[in-house]
N, C-alpha and C positions, 0 to 999 in steps of 0.2 A: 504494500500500500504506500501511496504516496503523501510526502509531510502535507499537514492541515491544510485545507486550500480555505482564503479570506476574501468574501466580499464586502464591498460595501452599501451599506443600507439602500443609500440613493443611486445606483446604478442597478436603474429598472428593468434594461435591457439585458440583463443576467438574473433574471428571473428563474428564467427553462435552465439555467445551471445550475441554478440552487434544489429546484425539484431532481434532476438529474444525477446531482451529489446524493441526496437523501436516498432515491431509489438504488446506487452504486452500494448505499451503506455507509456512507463517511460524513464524516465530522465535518460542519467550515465551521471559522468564526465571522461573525456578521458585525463590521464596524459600521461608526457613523463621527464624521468628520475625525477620522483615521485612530479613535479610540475604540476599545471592545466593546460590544453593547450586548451580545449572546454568543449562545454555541448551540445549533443548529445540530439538534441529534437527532438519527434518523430512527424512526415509529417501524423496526424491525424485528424478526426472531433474536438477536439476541437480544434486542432490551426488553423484553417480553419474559424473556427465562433468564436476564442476571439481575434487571433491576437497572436503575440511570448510572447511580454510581460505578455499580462494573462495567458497564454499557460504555461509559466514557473512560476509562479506565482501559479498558481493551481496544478500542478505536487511537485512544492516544498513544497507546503503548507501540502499535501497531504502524503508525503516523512519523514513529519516533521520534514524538516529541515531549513523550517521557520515561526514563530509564524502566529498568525492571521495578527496582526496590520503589520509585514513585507509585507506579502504578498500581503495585501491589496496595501500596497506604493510600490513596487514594480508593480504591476498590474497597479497603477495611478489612483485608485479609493478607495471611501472613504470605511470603512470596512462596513458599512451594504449594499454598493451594491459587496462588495467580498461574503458576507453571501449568499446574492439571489447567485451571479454567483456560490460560492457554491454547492446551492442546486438547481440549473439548471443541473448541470454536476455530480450529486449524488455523491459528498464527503462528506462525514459526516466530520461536525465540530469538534465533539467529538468522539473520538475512543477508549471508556472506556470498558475494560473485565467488566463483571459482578461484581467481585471481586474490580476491581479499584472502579466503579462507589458506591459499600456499602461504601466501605470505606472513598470513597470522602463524602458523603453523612452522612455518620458518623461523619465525622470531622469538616462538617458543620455544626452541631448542637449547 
């Protein structure tokens, strides 16, 4: 998934992206005069079976625009039942290219 996407309130003509965003599943945030004004969460199966908090929690995590241990505290649970919820809702934890994961791998040595 790709970082948060932001609109702003008054640019009407990006309406059909913001429904377009919600039915993808993903989070924006919705500014006005370039401060936040909400967060736009989309009325989906997972916020149906985690609740908003895990809902946004899992979308951000996801977004990476918030680490593991965030998300987990955000969500209100400890990080190895974010890992299960996780891999309930198939986000991969790790989202390494080929290229990153050699390299991480490399430098682990």
């Amino acid at each position: 998934m790709k970082a948060l996407d932001i609109f702003n309130i008054n640019d009407r003509q990006r309406f059909n992206d913001f429904i377009q965003e919600a039915e993808l599943g993903k989070l924006a945030l919705i500014t006005k005069q370039d401060r936040p004004t909400f967060l736009m969460v989309p009325f989906n199966q997972t916020l149906l079976e985690n609740g908003v908090h895990r809902s946004i929690a899992i979308n951000l995590f996801a977004a990476n625009c918030l680490s593991l241990a965030q998300a987990a505290a955000l969500a209100n649970i400890t990080i190895y039942d974010f890992l299960d919820l996780l891999k309930e809702t198939d986000i991969p934890v790790v989202d390494y290219s080929a290229t990153e994961l050699h390299e991480e791998l490399k430098a682990g040595r």
